[in-house]
C-alpha positions as CSV (number, residue, x, y, z in Angstrom):
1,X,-96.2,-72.4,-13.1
2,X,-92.8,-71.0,-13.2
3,X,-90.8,-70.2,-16.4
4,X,-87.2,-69.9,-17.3
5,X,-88.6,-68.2,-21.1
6,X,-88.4,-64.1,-20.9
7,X,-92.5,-62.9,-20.8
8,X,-93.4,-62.5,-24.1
9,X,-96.6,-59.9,-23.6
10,X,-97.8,-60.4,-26.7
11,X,-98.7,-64.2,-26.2
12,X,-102.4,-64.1,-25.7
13,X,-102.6,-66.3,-22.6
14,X,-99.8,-64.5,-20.8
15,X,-102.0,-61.4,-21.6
16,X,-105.3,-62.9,-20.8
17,X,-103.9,-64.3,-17.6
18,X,-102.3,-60.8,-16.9
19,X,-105.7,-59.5,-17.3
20,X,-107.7,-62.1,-15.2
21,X,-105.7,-61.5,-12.5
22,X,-105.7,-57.3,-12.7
23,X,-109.3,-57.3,-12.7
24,X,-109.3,-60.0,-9.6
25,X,-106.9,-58.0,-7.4
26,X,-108.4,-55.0,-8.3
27,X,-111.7,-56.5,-6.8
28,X,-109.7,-57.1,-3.9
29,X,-108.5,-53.5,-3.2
30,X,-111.3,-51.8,-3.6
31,X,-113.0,-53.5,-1.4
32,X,-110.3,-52.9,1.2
33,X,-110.5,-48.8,0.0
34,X,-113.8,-47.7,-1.7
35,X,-113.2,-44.1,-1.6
36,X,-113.6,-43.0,-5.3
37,X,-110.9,-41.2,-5.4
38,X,-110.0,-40.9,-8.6
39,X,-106.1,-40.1,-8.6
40,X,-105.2,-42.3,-5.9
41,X,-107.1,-45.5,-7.7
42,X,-104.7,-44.4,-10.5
43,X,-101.4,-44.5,-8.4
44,X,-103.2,-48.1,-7.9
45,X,-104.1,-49.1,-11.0
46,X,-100.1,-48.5,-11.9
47,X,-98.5,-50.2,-9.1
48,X,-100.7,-52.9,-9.4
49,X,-99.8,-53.0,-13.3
50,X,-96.3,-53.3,-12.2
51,X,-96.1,-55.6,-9.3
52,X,-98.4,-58.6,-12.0
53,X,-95.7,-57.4,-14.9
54,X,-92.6,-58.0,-12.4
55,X,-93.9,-61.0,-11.3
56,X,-94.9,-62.4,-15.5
57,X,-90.9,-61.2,-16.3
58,X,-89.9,-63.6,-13.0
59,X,-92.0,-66.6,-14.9
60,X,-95.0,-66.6,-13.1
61,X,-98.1,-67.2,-15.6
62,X,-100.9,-68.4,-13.5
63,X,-103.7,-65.5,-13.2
64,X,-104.5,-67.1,-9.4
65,X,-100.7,-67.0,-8.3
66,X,-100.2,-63.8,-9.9
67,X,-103.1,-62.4,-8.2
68,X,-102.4,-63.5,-4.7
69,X,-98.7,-62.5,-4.9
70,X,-99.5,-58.8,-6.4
71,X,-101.7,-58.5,-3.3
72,X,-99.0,-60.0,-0.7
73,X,-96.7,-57.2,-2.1
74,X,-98.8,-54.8,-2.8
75,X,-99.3,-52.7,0.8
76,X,-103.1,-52.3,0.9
77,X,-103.3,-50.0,3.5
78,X,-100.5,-47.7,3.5
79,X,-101.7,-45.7,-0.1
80,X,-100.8,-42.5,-0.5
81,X,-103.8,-40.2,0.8
């Protein structure tokens, strides 16, 4: 569901949805890279943050779409080593 309202972060089903779908993409991308490496999880962990909060601010709310597009832009296997 698109938006033309700026993301309000504070709305609890904005944040819940942000959440849903972190902690579903994040599924997804450590499956693709299971390492354990703990700094280059963290360089994850913040690009992924920022690719689901670009895509809230450009009206998208729902935690599946979020998901999918964070991992369609989001370059799974080119991570910094």
């Amino acid at each position: 569901m698109m938006s033309s309202q700026p993301a309000n972060y504070c709305d609890p089903e904005i944040f819940a949805a942000l959440e849903e779908a972190f902690d579903a993409a994040w599924a997804v991308i450590q499956t693709q890279d299971s390492s354990g490496d703990g700094n280059k999880d963290c360089e994850r962990k913040a690009a992924l943050s920022q690719m689901l909060g670009a895509l809230v601010v450009d009206g998208v709310r729902d935690p599946a779409e979020l998901q999918k597009r964070a991992l369609q832009n989001l370059p799974l296997t080119s991570w910094p080593e």
